[in-house]
C-alpha positions as CSV (number, residue, x, y, z in Angstrom):
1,X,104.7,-94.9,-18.2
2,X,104.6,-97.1,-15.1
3,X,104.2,-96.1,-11.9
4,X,102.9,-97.6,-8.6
5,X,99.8,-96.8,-6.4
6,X,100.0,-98.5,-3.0
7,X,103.1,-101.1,-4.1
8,X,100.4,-102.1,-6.9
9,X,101.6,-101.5,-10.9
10,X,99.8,-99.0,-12.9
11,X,100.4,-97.8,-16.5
12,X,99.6,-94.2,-17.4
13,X,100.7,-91.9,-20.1
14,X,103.4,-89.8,-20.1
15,X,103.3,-86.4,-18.2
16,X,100.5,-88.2,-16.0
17,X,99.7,-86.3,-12.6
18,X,98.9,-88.5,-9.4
19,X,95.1,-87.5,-10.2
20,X,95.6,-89.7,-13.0
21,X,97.5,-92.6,-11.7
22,X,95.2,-92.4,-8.3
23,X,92.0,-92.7,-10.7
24,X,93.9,-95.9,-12.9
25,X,94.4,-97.3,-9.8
26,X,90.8,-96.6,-8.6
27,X,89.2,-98.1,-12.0
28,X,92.0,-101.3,-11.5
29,X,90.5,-101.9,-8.2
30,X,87.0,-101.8,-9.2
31,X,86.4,-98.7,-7.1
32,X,84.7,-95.5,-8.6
33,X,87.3,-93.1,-10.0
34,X,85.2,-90.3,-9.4
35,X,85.6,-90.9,-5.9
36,X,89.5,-88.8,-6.1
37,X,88.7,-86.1,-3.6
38,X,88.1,-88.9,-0.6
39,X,91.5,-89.2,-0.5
40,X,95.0,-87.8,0.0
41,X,98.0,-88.9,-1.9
42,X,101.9,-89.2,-0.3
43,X,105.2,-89.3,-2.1
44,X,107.6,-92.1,-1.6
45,X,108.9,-89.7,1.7
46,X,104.7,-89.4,3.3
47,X,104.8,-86.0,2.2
48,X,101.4,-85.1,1.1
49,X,101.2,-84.0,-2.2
50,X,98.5,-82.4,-4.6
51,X,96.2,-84.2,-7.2
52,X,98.3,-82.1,-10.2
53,X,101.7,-83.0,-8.7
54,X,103.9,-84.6,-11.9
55,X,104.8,-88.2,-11.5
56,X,107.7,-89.7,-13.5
57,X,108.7,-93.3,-14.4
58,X,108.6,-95.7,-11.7
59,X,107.5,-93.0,-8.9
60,X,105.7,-94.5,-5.7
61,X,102.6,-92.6,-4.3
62,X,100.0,-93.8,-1.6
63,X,96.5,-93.1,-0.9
64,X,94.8,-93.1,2.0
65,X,91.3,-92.9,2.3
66,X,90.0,-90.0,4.4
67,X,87.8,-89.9,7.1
């Protein structure tokens, strides 16, 4: 299933939750996926959502880093 993490492609199975798309992202990037809990992840809206919140084909989420 593809969906994107900050406007950048990431493929994840299907039934994914943003924990897992957040931590592809994280591993694409080089970054350490264990690091999930330093940030907070928006729908395509800037709603906040949670780490278990379903994502479906082609979904947009952001991350932000947090302080």
């Amino acid at each position: 299933m593809k969906v994107f993490v900050n406007e950048k492609e990431v493929s994840v199975f299907a039934g994914a939750c943003a924990k897992d798309a957040v931590r592809q992202f994280l591993c694409q990037c080089g970054e350490d996926a264990g690091a999930l809990s330093a940030f907070v992840i928006y729908d395509s809206y800037g709603h906040e959502i949670g780490e278990d919140s379903p994502l479906r084909e082609n979904q947009s989420i952001t991350i932000e880093k947090t302080k």
